[in-house]
N, C-alpha and C positions, 0 to 999 in steps of 0.2 A: 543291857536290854531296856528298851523304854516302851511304853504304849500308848501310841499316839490315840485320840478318838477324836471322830468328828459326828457331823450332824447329816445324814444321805437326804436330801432333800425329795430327788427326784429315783425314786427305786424300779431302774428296768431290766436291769441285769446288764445292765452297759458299764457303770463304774458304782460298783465291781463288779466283773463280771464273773460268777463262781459256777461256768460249764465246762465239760469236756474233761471234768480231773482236777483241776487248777482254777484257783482263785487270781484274779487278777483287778490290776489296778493299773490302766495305761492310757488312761484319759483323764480331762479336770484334777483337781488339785496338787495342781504342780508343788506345791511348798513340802506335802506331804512326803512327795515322792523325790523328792529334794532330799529330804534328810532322814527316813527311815531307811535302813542296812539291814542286811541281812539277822535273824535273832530277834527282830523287833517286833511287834506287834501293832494291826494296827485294825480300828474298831469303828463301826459308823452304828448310831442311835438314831429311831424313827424321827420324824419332824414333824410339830406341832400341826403343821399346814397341810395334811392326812388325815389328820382327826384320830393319829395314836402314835402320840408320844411315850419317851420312855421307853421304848422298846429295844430289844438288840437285832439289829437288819444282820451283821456279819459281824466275825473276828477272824480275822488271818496272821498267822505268824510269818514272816516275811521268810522265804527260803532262797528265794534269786532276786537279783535285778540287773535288769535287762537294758541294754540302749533298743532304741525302738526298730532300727534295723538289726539285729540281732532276735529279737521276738518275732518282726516278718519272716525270717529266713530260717526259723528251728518248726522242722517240721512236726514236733508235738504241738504247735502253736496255730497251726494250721486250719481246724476247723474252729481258730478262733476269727478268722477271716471272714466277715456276715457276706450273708447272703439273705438277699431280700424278698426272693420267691421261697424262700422254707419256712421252718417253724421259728418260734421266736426266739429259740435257742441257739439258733443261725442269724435270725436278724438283727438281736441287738451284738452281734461280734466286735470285739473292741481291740482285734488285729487290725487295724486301718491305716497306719502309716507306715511308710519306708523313704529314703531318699534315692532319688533319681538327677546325676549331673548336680549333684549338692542343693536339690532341690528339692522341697516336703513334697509327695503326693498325700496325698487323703482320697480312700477310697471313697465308695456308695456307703451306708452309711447311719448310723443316730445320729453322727456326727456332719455330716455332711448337708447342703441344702435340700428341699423337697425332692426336685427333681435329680437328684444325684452328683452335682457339682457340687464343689469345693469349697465350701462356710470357711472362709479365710480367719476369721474371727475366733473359732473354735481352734483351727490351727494355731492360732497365735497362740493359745492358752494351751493348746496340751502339747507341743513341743519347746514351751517354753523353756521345759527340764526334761532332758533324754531320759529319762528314766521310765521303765516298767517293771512294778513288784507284784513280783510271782509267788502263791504259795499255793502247796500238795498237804499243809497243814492246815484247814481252813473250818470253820462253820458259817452256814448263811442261811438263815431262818426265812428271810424276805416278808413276806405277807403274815408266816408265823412266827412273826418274831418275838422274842423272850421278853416278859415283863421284866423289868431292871429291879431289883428288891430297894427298898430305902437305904438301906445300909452300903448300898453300891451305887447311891446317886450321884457323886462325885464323879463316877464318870463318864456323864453326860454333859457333851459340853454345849451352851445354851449359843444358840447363834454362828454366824458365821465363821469361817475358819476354823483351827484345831486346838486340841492343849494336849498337854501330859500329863499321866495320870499316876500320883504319887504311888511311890514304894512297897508304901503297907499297905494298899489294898491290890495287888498283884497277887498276894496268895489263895485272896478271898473273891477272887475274879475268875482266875486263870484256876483254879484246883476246886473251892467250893461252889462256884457258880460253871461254870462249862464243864467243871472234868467230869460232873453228871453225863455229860453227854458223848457219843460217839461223834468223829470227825465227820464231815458231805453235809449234804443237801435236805431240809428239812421244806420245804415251800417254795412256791414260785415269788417272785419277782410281786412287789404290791402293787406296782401300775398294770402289770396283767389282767387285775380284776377287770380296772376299770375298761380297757383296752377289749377286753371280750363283750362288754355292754356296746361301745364304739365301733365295734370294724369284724371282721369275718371270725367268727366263733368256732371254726375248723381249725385255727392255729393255736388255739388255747393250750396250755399246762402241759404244753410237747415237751419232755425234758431230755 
């Protein structure tokens, strides 16, 4: 077991996306989803550039991984498929790819361009690696997410890309820091705040 952590930059409930049951992780950082296996763990910390760092967004235990046609086609996965006229718990949906004639489609979309075509660029990066990690063992704070204690700042990792985070503080992570807590959903998504000031305030904290 290893556990990887990274830094969530942009928090919409798209990667990760932790609705419908299941935590996932099937878009951007390919390297991640590269080499986390089943057993593993894997953690994103708020970003500086929020104005609240230090934070814990999500920790998921990895329980599947998925090729990305395999995730379109298992019907628990299903209303992980966005849809752009609901709530935003349908619009950020991060079921969006499958191949067609050995060809990526990319649905409508976060991923995709404004008007609903095809951000080839985005494809490039998230089928770099077939891989989608799945977990039904998950926590995801989002906008309430957990102050990191000093003792645990090690694994916050500063910048881009990810690290591992040593051995001995796995007991003091995983047992004395989370096992306070029950498994699900603790908060919405921290771009939501802003998004409710922005755009139509009837789709707000729909979970």
């Amino acid at each position: 077991m290893k556990i990887i952590s990274y830094v969530v930059r942009r928090d919409f409930g798209f990667a990760p996306n932790p609705f419908f049951d299941y935590c996932t992780l099937a878009t951007c950082k390919p390297d991640i989803r590269k080499s986390a296996v089943v057993g593993d763990w894997v953690i994103g910390t708020s970003s500086a550039s929020t104005g609240s760092s230090n934070k814990l967004v999500f920790a998921m235990k990895v329980t599947e991984k998925l090729s990305f046609d395999k995730y379109w086609n298992d019907a628990r996965f299903f209303n992980k498929r966005p849809v752009l006229e609901r709530s935003r718990k349908f619009q950020y949906g991060d079921n969006i790819y499958h191949q067609e004639n050995y060809e990526w489609v990319q649905i409508a979309s976060h991923h995709s361009n404004e008007d609903g075509s095809i951000n080839y660029l985005n494809v490039a990066t998230d089928t770099k690696i077939d891989n989608v990690l799945i977990s039904d063992h998950f926590y995801y704070f989002g906008k309430n997410g957990l102050i990191i204690p000093t003792e645990l700042s090690d694994i916050i990792k500063i910048g881009p890309g990810h690290k591992y985070i040593r051995d001995n503080l796995y007991e003091k992570f995983l047992v004395d820091f989370l096992g306070k807590y029950d498994l699900g959903l603790y908060g919405p998504p921290f771009e939501w705040k802003k998004l409710q000031l922005e755009k139509s305030p009837q789709l707000m904290f729909s979970f």
